[in-house]
C-alpha positions in Angstrom: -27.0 -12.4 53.6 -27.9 -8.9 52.9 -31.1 -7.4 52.1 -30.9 -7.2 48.6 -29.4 -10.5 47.7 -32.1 -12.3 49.9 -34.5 -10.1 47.2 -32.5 -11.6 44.4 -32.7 -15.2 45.5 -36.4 -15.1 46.2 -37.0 -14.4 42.4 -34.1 -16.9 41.0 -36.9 -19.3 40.1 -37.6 -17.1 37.5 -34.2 -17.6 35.7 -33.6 -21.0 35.8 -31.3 -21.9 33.2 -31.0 -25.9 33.0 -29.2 -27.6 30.5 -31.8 -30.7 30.1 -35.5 -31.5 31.1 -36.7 -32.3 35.1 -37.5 -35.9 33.5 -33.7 -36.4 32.3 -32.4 -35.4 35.8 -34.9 -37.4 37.6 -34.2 -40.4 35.2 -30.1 -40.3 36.3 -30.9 -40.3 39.9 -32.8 -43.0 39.4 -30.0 -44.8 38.2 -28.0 -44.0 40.3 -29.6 -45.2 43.5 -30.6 -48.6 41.7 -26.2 -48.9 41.1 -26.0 -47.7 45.0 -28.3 -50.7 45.6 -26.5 -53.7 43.9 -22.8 -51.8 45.3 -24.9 -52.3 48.8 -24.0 -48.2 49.8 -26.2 -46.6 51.9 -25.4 -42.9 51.2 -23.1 -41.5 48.9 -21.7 -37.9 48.6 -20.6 -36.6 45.6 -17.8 -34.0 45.1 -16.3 -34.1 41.5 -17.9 -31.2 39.0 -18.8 -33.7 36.6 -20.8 -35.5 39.1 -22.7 -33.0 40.5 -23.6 -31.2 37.1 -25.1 -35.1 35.7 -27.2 -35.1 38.3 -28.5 -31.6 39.0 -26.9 -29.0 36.0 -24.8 -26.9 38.4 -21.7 -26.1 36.5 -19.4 -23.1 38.1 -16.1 -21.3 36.9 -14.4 -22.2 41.1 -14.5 -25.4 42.2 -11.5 -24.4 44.6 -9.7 -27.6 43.8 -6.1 -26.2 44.0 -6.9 -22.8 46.3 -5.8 -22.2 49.1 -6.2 -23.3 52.7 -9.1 -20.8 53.4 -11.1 -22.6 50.6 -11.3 -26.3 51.2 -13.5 -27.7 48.3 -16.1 -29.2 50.6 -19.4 -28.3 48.6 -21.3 -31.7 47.0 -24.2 -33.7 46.8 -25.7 -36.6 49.5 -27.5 -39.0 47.7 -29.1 -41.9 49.6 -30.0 -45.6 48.5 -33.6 -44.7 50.4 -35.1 -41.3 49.0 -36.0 -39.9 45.8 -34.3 -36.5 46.7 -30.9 -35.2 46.8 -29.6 -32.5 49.4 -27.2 -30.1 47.9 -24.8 -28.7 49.8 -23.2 -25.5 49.0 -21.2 -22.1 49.8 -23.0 -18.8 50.3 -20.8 -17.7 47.0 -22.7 -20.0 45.1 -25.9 -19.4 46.5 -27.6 -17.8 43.8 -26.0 -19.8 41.2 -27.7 -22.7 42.6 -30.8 -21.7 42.7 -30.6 -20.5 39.0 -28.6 -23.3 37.2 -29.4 -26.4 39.6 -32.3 -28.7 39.1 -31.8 -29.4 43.1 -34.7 -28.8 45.4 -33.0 -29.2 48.5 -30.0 -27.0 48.6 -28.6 -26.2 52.0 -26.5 -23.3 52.4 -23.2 -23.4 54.5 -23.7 -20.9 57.5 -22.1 -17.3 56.6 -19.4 -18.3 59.8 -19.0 -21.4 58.8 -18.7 -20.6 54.6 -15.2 -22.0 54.3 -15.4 -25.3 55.3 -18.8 -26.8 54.8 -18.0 -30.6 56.3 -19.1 -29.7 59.8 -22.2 -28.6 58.8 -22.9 -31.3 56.4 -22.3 -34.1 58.7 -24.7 -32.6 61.1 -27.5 -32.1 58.4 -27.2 -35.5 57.5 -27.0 -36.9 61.1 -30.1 -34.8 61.8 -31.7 -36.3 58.6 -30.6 -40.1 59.8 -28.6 -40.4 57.0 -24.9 -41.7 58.5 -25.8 -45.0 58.6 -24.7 -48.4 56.8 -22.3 -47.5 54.1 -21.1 -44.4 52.5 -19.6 -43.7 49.3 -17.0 -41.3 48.8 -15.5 -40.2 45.0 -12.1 -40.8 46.2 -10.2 -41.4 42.6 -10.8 -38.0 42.2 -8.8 -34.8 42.3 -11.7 -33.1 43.9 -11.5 -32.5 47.0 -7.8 -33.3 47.4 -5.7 -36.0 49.7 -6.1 -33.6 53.1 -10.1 -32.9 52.4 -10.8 -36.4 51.5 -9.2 -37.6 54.4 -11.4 -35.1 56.6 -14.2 -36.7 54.9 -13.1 -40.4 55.5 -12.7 -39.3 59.0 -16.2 -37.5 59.4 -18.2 -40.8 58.0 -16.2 -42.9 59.8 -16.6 -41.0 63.1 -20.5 -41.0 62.6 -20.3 -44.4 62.2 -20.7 -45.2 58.9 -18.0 -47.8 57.1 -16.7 -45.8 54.2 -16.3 -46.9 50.5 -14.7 -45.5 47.0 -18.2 -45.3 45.1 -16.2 -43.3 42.3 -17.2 -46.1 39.4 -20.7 -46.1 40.9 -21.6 -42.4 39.4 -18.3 -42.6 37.0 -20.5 -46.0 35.5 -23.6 -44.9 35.2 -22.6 -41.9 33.0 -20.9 -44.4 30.3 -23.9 -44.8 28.7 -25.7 -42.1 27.3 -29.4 -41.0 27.4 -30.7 -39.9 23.6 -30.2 -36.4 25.1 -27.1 -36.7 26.1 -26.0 -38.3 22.7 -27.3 -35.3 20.8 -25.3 -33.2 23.0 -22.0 -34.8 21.5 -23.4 -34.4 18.2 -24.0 -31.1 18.5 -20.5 -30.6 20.1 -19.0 -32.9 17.0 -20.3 -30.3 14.4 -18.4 -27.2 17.0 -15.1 -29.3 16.8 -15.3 -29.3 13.1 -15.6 -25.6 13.1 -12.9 -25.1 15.0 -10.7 -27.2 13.0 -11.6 -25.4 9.8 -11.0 -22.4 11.6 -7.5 -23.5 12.8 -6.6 -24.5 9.5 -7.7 -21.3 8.0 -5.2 -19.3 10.7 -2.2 -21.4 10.0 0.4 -19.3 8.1 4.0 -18.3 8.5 4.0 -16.2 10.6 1.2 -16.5 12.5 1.9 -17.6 16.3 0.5 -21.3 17.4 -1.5 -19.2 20.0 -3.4 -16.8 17.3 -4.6 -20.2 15.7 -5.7 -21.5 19.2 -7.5 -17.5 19.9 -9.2 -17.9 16.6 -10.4 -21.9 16.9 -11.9 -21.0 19.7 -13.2 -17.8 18.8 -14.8 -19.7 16.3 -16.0 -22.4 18.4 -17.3 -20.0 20.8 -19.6 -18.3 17.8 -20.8 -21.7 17.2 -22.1 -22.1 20.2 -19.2 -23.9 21.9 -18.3 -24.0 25.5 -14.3 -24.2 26.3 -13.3 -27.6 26.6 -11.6 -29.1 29.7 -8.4 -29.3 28.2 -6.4 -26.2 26.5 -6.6 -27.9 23.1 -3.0 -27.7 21.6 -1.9 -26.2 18.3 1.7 -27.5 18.1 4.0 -26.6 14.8 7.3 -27.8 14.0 9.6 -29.5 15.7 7.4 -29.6 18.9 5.2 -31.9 16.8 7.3 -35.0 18.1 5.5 -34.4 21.0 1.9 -34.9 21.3 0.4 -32.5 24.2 2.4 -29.1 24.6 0.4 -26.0 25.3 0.2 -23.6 22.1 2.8 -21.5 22.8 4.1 -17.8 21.4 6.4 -19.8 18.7 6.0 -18.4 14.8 4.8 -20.9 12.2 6.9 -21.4 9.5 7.1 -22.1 5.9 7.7 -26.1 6.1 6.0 -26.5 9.3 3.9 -29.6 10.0 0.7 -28.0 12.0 -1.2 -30.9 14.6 -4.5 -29.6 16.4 -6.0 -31.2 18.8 -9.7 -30.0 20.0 -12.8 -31.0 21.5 -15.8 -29.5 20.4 -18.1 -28.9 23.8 -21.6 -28.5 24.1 -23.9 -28.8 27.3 -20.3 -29.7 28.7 -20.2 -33.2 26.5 -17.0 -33.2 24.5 -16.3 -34.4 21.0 -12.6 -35.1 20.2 -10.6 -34.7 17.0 -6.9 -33.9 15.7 -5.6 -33.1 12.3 -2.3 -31.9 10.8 -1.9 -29.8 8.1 1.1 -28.5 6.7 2.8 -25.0 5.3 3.9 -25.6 2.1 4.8 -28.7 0.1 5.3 -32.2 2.7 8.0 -34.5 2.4 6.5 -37.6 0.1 8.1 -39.6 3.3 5.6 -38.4 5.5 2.6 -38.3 3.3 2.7 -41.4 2.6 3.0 -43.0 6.3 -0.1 -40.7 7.1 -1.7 -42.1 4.5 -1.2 -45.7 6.0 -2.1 -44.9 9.3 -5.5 -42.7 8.5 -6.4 -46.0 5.6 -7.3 -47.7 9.6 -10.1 -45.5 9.7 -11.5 -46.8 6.8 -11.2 -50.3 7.9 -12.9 -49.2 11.4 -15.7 -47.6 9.8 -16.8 -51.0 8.2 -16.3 -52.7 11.5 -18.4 -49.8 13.3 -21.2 -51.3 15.3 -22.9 -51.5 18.8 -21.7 -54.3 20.6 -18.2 -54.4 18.4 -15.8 -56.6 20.7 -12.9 -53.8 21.5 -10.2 -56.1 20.7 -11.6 -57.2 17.1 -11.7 -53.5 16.4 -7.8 -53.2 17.9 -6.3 -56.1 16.5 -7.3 -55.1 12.7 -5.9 -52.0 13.3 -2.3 -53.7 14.4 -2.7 -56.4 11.5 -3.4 -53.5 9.0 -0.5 -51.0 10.4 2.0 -54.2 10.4 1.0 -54.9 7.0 1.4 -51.2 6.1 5.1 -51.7 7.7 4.3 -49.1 10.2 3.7 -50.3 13.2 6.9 -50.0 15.2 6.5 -46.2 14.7 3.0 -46.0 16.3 3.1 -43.8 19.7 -0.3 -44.7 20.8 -3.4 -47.0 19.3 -6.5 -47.2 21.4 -8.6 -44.5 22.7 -11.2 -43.3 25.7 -14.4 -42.7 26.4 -15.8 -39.4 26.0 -19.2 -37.1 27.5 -19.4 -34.4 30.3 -16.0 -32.9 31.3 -14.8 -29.6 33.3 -11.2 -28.7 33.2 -8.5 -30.2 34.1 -9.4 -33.7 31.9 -11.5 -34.5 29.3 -10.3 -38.4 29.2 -12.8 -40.4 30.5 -12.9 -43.2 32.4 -13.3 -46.3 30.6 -9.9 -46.4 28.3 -9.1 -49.0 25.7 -6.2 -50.4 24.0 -4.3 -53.7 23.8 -2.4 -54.1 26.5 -5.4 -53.1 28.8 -8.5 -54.7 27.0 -10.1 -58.1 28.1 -11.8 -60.0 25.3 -15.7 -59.4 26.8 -15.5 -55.9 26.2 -17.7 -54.0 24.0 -18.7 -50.9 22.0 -21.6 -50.5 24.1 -24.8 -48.9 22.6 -25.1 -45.4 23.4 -22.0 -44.3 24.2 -19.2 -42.3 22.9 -15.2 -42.8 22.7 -12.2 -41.4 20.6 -9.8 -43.8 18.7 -6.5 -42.5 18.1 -4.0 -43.0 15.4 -0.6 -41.6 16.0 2.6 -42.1 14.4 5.7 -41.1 14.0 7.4 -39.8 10.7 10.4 -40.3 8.9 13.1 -37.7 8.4 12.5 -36.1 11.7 8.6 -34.3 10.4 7.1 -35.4 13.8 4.1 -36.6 14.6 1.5 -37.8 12.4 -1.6 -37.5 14.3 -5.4 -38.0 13.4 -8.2 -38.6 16.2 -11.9 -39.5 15.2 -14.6 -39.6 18.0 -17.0 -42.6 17.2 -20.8 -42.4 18.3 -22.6 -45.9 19.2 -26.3 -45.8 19.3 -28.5 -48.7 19.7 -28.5 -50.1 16.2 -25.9 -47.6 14.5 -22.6 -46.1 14.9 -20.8 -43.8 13.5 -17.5 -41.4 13.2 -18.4 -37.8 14.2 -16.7 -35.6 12.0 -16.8 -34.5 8.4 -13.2 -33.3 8.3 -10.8 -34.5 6.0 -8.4 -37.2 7.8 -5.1 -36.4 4.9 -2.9 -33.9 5.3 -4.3 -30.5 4.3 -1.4 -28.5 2.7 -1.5 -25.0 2.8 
């Protein structure tokens, strides 16, 4: 690199800006390696965002998932069942941003004519270190890197000799549940999401175009604090409130419009999820009144709300309620996901719950977070009526997130 970058880099120490304490970091590693254990893999590299920020704090704007040809996303992180360090591997782009927002001691630098595809490099680093041995782990239910890249990296183990694995759930796992830091991350990110929705529902008037509300909920969000969450959060009016995830588009609001938003507060990259409607002007008694049914789950859910509340005890009086309410055939969705760090495109996490998917073992665990969702649709063709909480287990509590008014705000 040139002179005065090397100048820069040797006084990045100085600007470290991590997102949690050394201990926190060295804690999820730890982890980590005890799941690589039991799963019986060796070495495991690490490529998805969300991965390599849990276990170091590098976040970047590029990950160079959908670029082109000239940048295969081959940067990532070798972890290994044996050692109590990690080797980061990345570009020469990212250099700098490394060694200022990375926790990693070991980061290895892709040679400057080798900067576009990295995988050469890193299987001779790890050869040299005696790393390709036994089994490896590669994230491959991920979209990062994509089908050709992963199957360079299937190859490249495989060629060294390694037998190669999917570890995805072995990282994907161990980020279910939540450190006390992490949890107060999402808190913090459930009191951004409520000011976004007040500001969302302080924007909405005829008139005003669905994507002026989304500018000024973020904008809001933003002041706050907030980071932008990995989904564009939708602000939907109309009509187009039949369906449940259009982009906020140019479209004027207008007087009689039902109004759904759908956000996630973000903080530290740990997302908080919720969605209201609101409406312009004077609702159809039709419509309040099935909203009212559907959000009267919550307050059955919130005397349920527990650690270690069996998922399908929480499910099924959710169906007996909305069947005694006489809404149930309408329902588009009831069940929900699990929710904590997330870069764009996704914020649904891995674990997802409802009835046709639940076993009878599974549980609220303690600290950790999901949404529940509660979506129906309305009578006389006033779309969807949609309300999303996002509830927070900790070891002898739990709770719903926001403060925000579930009924339908009329405006």
């Amino acid at each position: 690199m040139k002179e005065n970058f090397e100048a820069a880099l040797a006084a990045a120490d100085q600007h470290k800006e991590l997102p949690f304490p050394q201990a926190e970091f060295t804690a999820r590693l730890t982890r980590i390696r005890e799941a690589m254990e039991e799963a019986k893999a060796d070495i495991l590299f690490a490529t998805a965002p969300e991965s390599i920020y849990y276990l170091t704090g590098f976040q970047c704007e590029w990950y160079q998932a959908q670029s082109g040809r000239a940048f295969p996303p081959t940067s990532g992180l070798a972890i290994h069942v044996d050692h109590d360090r990690m080797i980061h591997f990345e570009t020469p782009s990212e250099a700098m941003l490394a060694a200022i927002g990375a926790v990693s001691t070991d980061v290895r630098i892709f040679p400057l004519e080798a900067r576009r595809d990295g995988l050469p490099f890193i299987l001779a680093e790890l050869e040299a270190e005696g790393w390709l041995k036994g089994c490896a782990g590669l994230e491959l239910y991920n979209y990062r890197p994509n089908p050709v890249i992963a199957e360079r990296y299937k190859s490249g183990f495989a060629n060294a000799g390694c037998n190669v694995v999917d570890a995805t759930d072995i990282i994907r796992h161990a980020r279910h549940i939540k450190s006390p830091l992490e949890m107060d991350a999402v808190g913090e990110a459930a009191r951004i999401a409520d000011i976004g929705m007040l500001a969302a529902r302080d924007a909405i008037a005829p008139g005003i175009m669905e994507l002026e509300v989304f500018g000024e909920m973020i904008a809001a969000m933003t002041r706050a604090g907030g980071e932008f969450p990995a989904i564009l959060p939708p602000v939907i009016s109309g009509f187009r409130t039949h369906c449940l995830h259009p982009l906020a588009s140019r479209k004027k609001i207008e007087p009689g419009d039902r109004v759904n938003v759908d956000l996630c507060g973000v903080y530290k990259r740990y997302h908080s999820n919720i969605c209201r409607s609101f409406w312009v002007g004077e609702p159809p008694r039709s419509a309040v009144d099935l909203h009212n049914k559907s959000i009267a789950a919550y307050d059955i859910i919130e005397e349920m709300l527990r650690p270690g509340l069996p998922v399908v005890d929480l499910l099924n009086a959710v169906r007996d309620h909305y069947a005694a309410a006489g809404i149930l055939e309408q329902s588009y969705w009831s069940g929900g996901y699990e929710l904590g760090i997330a870069f764009p495109p996704d914020w649904v996490g891995a674990w997802i719950y409802d009835l046709s998917m639940s076993s009878k073992t599974e549980t609220f665990e303690p600290m950790t977070v999901a949404n529940h969702e509660c979506n129906f649709f309305a009578p006389e063709k006033t779309g969807l009526s949609a309300t999303i909480e996002t509830f927070l287990f900790f070891e002898s509590s739990a709770r719903i997130a926001s403060h925000v008014s579930r009924e339908i705000q009329v405006l």
